[in-house]
Backbone as CSV, one residue per row, in Angstrom:
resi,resn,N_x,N_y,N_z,CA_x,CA_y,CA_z,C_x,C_y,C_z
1,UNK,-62.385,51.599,3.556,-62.779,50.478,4.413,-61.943,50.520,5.696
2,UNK,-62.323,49.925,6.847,-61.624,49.855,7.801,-59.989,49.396,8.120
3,UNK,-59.212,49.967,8.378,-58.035,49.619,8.290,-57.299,49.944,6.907
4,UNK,-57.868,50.101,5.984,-57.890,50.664,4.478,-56.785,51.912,4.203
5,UNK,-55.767,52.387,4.059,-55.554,53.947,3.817,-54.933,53.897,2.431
6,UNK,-55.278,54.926,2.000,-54.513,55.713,0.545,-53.673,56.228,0.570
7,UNK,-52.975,56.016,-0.174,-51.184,56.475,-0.260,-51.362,57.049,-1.839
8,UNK,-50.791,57.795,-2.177,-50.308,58.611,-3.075,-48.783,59.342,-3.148
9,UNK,-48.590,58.887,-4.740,-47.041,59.776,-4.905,-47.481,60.413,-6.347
10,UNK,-46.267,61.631,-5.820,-46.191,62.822,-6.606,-45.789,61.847,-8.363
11,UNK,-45.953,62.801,-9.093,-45.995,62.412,-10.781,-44.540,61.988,-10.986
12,UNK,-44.067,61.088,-11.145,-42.533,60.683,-12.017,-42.721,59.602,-13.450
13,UNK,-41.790,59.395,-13.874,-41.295,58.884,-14.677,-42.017,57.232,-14.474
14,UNK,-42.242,56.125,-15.534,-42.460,55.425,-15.414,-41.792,53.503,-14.235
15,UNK,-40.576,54.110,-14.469,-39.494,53.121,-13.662,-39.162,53.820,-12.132
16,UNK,-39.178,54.831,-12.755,-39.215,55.655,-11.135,-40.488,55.331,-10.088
17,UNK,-41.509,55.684,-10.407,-42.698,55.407,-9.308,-42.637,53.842,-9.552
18,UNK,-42.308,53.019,-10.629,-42.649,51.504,-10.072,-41.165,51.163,-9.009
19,UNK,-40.057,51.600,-9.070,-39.420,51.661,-7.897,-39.639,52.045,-6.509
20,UNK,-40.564,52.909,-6.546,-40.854,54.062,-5.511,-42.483,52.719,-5.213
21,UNK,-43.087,52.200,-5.501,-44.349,51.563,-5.173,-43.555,49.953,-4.405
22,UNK,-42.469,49.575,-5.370,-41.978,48.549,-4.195,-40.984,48.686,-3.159
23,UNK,-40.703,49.879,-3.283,-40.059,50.672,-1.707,-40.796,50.427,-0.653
24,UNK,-41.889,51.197,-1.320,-43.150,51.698,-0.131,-43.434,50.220,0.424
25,UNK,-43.495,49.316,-0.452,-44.662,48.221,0.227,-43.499,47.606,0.728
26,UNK,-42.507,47.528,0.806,-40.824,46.498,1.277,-41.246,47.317,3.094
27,UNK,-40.829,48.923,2.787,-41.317,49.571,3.879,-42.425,49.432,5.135
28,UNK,-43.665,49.572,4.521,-44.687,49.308,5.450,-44.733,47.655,5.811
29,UNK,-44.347,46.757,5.063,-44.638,45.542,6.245,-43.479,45.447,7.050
30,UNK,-42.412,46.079,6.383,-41.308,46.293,7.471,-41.540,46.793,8.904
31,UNK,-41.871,48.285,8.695,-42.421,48.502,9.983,-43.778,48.054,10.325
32,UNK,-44.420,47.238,9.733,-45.323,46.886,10.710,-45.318,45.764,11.124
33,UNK,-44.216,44.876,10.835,-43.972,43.804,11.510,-43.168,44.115,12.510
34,UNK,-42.608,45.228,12.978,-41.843,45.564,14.104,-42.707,46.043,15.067
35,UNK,-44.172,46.105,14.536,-45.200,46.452,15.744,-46.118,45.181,15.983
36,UNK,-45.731,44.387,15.365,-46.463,42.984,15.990,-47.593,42.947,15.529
37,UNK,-47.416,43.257,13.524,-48.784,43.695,12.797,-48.232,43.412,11.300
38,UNK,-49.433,42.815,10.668,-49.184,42.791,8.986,-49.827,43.383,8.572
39,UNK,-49.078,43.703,7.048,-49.955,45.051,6.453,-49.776,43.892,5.225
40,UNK,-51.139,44.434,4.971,-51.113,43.676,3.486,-51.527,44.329,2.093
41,UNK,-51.250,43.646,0.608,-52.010,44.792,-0.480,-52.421,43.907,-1.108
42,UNK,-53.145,42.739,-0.420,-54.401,41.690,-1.177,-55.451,42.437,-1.493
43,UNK,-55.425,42.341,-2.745,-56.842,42.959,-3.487,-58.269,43.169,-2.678
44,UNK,-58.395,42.075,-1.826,-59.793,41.853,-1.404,-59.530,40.856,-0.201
45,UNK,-59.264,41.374,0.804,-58.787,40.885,2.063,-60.279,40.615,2.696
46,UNK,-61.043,41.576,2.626,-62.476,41.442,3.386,-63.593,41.470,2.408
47,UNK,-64.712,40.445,2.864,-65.495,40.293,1.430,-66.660,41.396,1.520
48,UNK,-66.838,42.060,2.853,-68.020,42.772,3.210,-67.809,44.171,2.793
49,UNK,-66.782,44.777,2.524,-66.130,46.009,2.340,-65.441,46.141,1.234
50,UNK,-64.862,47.625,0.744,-64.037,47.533,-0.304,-62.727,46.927,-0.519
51,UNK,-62.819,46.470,-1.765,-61.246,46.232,-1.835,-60.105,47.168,-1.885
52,UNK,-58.887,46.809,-2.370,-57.685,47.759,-2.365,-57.457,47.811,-4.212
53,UNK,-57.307,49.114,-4.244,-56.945,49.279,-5.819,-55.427,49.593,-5.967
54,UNK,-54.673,49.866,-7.210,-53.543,50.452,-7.292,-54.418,51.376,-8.877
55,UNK,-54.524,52.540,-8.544,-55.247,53.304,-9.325,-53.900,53.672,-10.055
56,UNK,-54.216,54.086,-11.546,-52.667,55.129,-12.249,-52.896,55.588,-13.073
57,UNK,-52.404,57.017,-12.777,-52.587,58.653,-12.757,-51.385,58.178,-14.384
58,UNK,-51.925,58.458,-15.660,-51.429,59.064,-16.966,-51.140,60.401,-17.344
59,UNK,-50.428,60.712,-17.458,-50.070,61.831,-18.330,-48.932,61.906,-19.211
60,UNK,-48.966,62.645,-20.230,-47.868,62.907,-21.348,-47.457,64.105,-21.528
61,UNK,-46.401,64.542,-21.573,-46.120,65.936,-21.723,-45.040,66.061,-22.968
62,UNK,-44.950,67.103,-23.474,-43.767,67.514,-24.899,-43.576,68.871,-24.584
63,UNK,-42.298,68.857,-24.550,-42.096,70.353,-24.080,-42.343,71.139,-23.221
64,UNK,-42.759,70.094,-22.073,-43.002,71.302,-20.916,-44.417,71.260,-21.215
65,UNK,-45.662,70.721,-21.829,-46.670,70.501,-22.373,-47.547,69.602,-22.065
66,UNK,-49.031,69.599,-21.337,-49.519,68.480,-20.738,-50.533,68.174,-22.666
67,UNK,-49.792,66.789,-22.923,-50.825,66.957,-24.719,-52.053,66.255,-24.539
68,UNK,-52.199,65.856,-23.342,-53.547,65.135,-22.979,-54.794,65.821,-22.714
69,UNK,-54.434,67.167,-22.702,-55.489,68.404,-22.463,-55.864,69.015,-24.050
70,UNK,-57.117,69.873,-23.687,-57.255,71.114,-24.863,-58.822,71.700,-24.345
71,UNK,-58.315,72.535,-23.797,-59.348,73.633,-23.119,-60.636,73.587,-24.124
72,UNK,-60.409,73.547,-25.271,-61.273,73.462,-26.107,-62.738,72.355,-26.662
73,UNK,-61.826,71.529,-25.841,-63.018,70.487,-26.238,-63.948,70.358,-24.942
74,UNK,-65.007,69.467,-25.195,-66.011,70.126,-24.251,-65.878,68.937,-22.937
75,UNK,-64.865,68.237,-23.077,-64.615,67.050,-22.159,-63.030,67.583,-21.658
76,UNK,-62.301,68.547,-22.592,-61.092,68.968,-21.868,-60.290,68.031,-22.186
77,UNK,-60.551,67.499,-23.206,-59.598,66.416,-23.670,-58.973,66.458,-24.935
78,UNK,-57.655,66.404,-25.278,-57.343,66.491,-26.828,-57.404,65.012,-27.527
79,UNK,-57.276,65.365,-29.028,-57.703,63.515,-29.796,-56.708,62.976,-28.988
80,UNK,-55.127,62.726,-28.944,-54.215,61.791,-28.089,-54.894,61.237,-26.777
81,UNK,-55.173,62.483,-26.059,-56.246,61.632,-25.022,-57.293,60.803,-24.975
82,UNK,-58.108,61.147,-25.568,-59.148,59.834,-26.609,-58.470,58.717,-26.845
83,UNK,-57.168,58.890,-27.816,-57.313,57.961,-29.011,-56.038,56.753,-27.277
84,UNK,-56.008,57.481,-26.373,-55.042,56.947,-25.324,-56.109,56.164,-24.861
85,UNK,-57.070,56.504,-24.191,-57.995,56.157,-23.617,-58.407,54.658,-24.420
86,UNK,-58.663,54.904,-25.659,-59.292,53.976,-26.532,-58.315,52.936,-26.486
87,UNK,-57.209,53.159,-26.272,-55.922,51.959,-26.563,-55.925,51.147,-25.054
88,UNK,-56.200,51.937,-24.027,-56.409,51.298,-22.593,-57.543,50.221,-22.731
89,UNK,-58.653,50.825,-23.230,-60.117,49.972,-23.018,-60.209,49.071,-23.883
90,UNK,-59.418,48.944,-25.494,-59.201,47.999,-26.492,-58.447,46.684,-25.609
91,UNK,-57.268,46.892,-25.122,-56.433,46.301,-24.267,-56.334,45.801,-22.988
92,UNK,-57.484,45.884,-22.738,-57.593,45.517,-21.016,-58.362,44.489,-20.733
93,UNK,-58.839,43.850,-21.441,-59.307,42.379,-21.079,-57.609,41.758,-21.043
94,UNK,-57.305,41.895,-22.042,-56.152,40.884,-22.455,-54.716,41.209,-21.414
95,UNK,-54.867,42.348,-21.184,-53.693,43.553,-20.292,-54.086,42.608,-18.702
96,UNK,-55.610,42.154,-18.208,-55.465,41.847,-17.007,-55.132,40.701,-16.052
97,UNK,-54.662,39.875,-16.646,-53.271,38.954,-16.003,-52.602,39.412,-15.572
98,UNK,-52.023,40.535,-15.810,-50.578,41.546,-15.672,-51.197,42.443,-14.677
99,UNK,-52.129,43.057,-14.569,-52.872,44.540,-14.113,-53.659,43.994,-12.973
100,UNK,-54.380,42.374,-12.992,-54.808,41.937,-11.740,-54.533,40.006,-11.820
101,UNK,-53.415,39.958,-11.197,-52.646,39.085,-11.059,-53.101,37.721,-10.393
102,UNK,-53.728,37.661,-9.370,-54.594,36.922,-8.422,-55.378,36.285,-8.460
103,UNK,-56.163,35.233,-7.883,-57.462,34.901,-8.128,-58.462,35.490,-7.378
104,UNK,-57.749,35.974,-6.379,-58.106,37.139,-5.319,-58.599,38.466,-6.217
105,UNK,-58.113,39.027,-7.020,-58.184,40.338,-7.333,-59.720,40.537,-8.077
106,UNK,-60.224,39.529,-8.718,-61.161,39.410,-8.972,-62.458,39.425,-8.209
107,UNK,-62.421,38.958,-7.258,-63.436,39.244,-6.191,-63.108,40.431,-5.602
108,UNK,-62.220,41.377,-5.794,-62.830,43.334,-5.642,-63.314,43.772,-6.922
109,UNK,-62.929,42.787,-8.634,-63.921,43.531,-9.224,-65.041,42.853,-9.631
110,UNK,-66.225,43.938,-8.709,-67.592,43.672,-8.720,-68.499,44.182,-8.287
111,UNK,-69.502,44.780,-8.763,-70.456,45.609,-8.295,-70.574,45.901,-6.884
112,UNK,-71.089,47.268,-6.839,-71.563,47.785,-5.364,-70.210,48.116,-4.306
113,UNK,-69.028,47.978,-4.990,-67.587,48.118,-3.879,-66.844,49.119,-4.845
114,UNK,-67.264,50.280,-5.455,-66.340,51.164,-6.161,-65.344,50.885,-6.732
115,UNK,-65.789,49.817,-7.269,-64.532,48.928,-8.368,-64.436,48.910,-9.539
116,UNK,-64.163,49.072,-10.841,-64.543,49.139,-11.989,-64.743,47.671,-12.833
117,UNK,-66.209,47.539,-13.244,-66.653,46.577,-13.900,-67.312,46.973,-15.576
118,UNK,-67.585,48.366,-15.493,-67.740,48.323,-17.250,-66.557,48.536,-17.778
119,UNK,-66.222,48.272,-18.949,-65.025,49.070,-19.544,-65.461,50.575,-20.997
120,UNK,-65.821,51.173,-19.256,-66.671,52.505,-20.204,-65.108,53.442,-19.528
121,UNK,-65.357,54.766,-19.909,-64.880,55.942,-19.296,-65.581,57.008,-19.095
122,UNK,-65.272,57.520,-17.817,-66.110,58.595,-17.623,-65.615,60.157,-16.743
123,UNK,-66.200,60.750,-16.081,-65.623,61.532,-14.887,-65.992,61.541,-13.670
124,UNK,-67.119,60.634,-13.520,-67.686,60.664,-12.243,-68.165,59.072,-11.680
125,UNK,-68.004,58.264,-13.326,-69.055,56.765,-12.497,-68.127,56.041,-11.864
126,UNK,-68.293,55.589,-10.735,-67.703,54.321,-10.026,-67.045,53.454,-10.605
127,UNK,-67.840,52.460,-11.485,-68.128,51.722,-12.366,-67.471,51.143,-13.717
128,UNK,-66.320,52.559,-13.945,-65.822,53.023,-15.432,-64.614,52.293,-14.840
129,UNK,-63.946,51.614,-15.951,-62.546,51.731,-15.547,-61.809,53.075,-16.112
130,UNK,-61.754,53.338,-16.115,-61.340,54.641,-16.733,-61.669,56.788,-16.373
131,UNK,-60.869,57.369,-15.645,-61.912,58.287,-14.847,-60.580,59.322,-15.329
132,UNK,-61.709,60.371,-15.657,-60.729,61.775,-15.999,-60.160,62.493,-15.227
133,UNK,-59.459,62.464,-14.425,-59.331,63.072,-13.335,-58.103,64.351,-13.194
134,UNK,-57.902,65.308,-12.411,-57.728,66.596,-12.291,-57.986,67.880,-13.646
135,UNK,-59.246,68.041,-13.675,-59.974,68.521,-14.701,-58.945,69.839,-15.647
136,UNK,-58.280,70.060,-14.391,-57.138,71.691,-15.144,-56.227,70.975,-16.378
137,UNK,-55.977,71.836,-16.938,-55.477,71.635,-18.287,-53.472,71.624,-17.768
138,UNK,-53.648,71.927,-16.791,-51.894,71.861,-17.061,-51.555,70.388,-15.705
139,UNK,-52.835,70.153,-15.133,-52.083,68.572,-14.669,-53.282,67.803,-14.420
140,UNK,-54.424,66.990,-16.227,-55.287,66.805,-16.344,-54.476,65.049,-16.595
141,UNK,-55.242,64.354,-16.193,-54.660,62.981,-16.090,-55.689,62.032,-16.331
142,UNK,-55.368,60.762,-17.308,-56.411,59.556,-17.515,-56.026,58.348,-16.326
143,UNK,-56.768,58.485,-15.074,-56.833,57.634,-14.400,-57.231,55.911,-14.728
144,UNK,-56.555,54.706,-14.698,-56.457,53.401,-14.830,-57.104,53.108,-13.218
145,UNK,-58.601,52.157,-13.357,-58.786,51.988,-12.030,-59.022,50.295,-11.816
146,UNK,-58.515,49.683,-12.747,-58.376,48.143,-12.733,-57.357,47.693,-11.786
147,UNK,-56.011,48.189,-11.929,-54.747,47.591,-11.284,-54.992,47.511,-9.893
148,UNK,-54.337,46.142,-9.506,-54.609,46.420,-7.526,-52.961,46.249,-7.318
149,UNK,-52.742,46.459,-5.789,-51.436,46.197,-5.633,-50.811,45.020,-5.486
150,UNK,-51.246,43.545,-5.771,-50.721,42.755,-6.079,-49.951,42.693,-7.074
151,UNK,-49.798,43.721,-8.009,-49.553,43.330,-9.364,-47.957,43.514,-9.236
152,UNK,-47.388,43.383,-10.446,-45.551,43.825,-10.685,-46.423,44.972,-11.438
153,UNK,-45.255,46.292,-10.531,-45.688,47.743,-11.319,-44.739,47.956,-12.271
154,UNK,-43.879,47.198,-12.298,-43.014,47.369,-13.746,-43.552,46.836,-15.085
155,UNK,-44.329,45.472,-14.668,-44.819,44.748,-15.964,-46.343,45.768,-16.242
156,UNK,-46.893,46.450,-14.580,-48.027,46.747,-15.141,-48.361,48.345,-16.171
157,UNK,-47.062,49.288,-15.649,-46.866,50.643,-16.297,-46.410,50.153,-17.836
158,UNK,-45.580,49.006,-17.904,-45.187,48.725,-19.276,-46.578,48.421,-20.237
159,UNK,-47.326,47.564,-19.453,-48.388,47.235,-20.621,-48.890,48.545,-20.841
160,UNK,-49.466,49.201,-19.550,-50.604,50.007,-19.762,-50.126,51.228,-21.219
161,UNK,-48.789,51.764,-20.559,-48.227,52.739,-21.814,-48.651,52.323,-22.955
162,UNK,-48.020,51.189,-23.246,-47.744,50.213,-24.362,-49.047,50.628,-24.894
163,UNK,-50.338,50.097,-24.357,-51.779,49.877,-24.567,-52.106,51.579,-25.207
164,UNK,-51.737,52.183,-24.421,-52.300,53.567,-24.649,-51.521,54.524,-25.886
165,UNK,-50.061,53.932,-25.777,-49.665,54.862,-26.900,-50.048,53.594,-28.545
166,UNK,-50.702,52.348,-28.298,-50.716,51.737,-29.471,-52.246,52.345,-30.034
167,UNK,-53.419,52.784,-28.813,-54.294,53.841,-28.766,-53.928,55.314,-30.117
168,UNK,-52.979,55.660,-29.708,-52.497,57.125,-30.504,-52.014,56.562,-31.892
169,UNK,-51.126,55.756,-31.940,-50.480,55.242,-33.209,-51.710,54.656,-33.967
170,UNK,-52.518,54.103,-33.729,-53.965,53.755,-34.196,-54.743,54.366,-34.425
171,UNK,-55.393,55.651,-33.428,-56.250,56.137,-33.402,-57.736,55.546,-33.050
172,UNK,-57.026,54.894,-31.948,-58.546,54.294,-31.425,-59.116,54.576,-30.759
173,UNK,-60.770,55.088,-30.991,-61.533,56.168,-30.408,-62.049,55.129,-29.083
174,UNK,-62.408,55.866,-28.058,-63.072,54.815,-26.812,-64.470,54.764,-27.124
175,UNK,-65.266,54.158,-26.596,-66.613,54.293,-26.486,-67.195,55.093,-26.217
176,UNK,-68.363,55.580,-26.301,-69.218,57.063,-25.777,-68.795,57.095,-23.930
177,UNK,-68.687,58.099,-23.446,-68.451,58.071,-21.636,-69.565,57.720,-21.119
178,UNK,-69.489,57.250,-20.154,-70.535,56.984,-19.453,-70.425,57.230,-18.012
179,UNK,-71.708,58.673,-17.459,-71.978,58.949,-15.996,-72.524,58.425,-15.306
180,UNK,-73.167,56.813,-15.624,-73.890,56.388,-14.667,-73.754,54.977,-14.689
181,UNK,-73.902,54.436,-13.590,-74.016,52.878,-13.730,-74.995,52.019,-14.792
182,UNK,-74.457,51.515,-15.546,-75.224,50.253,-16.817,-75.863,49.247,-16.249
183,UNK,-76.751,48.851,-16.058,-77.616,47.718,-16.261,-77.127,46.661,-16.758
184,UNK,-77.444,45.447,-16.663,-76.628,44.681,-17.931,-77.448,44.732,-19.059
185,UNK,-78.715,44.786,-19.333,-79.644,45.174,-20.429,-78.860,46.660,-21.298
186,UNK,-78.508,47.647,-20.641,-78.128,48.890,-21.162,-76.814,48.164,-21.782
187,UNK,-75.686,47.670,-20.851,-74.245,47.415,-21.379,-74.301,46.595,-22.869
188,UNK,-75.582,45.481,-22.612,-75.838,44.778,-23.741,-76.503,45.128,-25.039
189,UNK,-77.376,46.494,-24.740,-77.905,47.198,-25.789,-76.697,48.129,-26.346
190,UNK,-75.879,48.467,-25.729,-74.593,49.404,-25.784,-73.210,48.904,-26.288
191,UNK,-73.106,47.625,-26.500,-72.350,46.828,-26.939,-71.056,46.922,-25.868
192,UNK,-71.272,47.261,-24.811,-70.386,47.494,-23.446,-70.232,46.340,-22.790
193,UNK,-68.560,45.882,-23.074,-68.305,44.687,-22.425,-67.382,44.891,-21.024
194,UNK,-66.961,43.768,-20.662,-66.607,43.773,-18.875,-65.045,43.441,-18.777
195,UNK,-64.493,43.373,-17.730,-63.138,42.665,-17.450,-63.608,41.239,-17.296
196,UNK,-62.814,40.449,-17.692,-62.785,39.018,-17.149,-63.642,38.687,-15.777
197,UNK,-64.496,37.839,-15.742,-64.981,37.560,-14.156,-64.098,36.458,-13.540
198,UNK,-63.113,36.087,-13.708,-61.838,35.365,-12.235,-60.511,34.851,-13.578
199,UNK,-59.872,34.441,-12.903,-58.340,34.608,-13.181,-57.744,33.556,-14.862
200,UNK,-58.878,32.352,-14.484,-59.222,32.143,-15.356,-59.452,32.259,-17.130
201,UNK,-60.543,33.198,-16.981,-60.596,33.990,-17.978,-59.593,34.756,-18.848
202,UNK,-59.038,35.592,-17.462,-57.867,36.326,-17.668,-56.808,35.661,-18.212
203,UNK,-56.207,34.582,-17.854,-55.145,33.697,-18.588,-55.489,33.419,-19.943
204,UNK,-56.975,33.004,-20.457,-56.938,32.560,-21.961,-57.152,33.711,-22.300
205,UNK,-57.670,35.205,-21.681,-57.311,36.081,-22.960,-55.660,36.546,-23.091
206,UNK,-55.273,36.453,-21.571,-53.524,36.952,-22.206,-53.048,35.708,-23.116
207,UNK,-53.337,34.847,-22.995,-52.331,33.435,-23.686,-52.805,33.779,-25.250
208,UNK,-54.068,33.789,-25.591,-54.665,34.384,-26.540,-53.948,35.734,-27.702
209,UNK,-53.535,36.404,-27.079,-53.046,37.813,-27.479,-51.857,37.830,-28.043
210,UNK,-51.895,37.863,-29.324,-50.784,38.349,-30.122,-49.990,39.862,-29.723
211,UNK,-50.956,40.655,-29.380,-50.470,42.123,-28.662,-49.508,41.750,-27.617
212,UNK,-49.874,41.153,-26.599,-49.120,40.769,-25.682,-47.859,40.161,-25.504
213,UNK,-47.983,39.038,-26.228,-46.311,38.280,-26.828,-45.324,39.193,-27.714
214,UNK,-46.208,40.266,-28.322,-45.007,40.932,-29.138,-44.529,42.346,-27.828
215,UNK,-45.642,42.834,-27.114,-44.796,43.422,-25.971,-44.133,42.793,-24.798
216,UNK,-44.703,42.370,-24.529,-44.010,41.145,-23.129,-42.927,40.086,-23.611
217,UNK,-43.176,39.578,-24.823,-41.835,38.296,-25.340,-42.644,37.174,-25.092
218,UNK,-42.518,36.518,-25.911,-43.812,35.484,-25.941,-43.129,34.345,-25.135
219,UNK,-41.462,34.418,-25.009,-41.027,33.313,-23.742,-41.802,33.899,-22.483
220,UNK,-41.418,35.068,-22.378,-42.320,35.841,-20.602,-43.616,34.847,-20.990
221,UNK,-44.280,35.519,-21.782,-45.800,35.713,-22.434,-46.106,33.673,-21.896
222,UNK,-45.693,32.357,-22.060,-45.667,31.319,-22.301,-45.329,31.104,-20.576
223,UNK,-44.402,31.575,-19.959,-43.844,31.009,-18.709,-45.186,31.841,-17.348
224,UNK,-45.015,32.925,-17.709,-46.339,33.572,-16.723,-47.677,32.850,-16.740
225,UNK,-48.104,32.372,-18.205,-49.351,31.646,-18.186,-49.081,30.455,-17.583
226,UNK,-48.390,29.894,-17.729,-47.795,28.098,-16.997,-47.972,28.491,-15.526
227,UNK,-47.401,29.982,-15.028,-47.323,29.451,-13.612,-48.997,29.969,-13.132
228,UNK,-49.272,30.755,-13.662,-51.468,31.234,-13.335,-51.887,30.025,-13.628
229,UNK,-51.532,29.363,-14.297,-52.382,28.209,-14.840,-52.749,26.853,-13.206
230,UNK,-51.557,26.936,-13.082,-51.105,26.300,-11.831,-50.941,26.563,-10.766
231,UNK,-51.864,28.317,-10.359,-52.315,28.838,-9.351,-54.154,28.696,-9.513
232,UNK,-53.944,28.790,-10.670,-55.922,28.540,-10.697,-56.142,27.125,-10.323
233,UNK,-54.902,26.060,-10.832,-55.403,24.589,-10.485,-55.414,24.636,-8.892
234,UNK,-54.257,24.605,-8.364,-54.647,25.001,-6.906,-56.052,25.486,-5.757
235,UNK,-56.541,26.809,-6.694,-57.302,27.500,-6.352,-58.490,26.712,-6.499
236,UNK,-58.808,25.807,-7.962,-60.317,25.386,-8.197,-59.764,23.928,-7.213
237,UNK,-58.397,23.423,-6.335,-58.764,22.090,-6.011,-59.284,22.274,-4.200
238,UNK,-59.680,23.329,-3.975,-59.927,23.924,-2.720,-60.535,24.160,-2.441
239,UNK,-61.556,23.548,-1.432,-63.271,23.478,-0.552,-63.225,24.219,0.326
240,UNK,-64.066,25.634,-0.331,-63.930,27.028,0.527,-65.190,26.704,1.809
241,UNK,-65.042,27.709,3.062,-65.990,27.556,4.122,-67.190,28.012,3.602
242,UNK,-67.213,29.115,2.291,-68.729,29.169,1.750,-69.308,27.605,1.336
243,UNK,-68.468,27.053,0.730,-69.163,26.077,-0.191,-69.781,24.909,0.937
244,UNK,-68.604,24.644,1.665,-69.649,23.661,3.079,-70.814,24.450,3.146
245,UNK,-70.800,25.763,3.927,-72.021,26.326,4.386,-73.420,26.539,3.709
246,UNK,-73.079,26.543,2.266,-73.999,26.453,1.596,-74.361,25.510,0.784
247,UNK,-73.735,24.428,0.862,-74.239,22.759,0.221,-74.020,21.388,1.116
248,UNK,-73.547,21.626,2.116,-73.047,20.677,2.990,-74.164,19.764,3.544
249,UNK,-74.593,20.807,3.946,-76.590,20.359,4.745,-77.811,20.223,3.957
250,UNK,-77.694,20.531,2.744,-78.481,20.964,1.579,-78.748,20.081,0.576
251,UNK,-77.982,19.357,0.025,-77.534,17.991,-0.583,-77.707,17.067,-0.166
């Protein structure tokens, strides 16, 4: 989108790149408030265009070993990768309080803006939260395409791991992949459900989640919902310029 750019960093350690992501952003409004300019990483700054994601690049290695690969299978994926995958998409309704923080973040996920609204996986759909990405076997990675940069990347690498290695310890298979955009008739014949539609939502499934209080600490888990709770009250006590424009004269 206009004004829009992608930033990318090289593969580290989990505490490392969430250090290295609030560098960067301390950085750029730094200097761009020295040019008489704000930079921002609101999810959905403009409603006509895409939003801003914080996409994240997975991988696991043992020994010098990428175990998320196996040339062999016909997706290039070994079971850990699956059963990773499956622990992301089990976990991500409940994971997105943490992963999209905002009441904002919700209005980038939504059709037609390359955002992810099924919770399928795939290698090519828009659509998926979930995308296979660098196909080679020695730096093959399960891309996360829910997170935006509003989020805390410390709370959000913690869940996601968390989510994905409780995936492996389980063995929880993902859903069939999916290359193409769903219908809601298909998602509903497919038993293919969605992320939360606004922030809302998102709070009673984290408050909800026993998963969550036993990784996060159910004091965190209790004090984070109190303060969303009391950003959504805010949010629903506020007469947006759509809502004049479209009931003002009408009524």
């Amino acid at each position: 989108a206009p004004a829009q750019h992608e930033i990318d960093f090289k593969f580290s350690g989990a505490n490392e790149m969430a250090d290295c992501v609030m560098t960067f952003k301390m950085a750029v409004r730094t200097i761009a408030k020295r040019h008489g300019l704000h930079a921002t990483f609101m999810p959905k700054p403009r409603a006509e265009v895409n939003g801003s994601g914080m996409h994240i690049h997975f991988a696991l290695y043992k020994d010098g070993k990428n175990i998320f690969a196996d040339p062999d299978d016909v997706n290039g994926l070994s079971e850990d990768a699956y059963h990773f995958i499956g622990g992301l998409l089990a976990h991500s309704e409940e994971m997105a309080a943490i992963t999209n923080p905002l009441v904002n973040s919700y209005k980038r996920l939504v059709p037609g803006y390359d955002a992810p609204t099924e919770l399928t996986w795939t290698k090519n759909n828009q659509n998926s939260l979930i995308r296979i990405s660098n196909l080679r076997s020695d730096s093959l990675a399960i891309e996360l395409r829910s997170p935006d940069a509003a989020s805390n990347p410390y709370l959000v690498f913690a869940v996601c791991l968390a989510a994905g290695l409780d995936g492996i310890q389980k063995k929880i298979y993902p859903t069939k992949a999916s290359d193409r955009s769903l219908s809601e008739s298909d998602q509903k014949e497919q038993g293919i459900e969605n992320l939360p539609e606004n922030l809302r939502e998102a709070i009673t499934l984290f408050e909800d989640s026993s998963w969550m209080k036993e990784i996060l600490g159910e004091a965190f888990c209790k004090q984070y919902a109190q303060a969303k709770r009391k950003e959504w009250l805010r949010y629903s006590q506020e007469i947006s310029d759509w809502e004049i424009e479209e009931y003002l004269y009408r009524i």
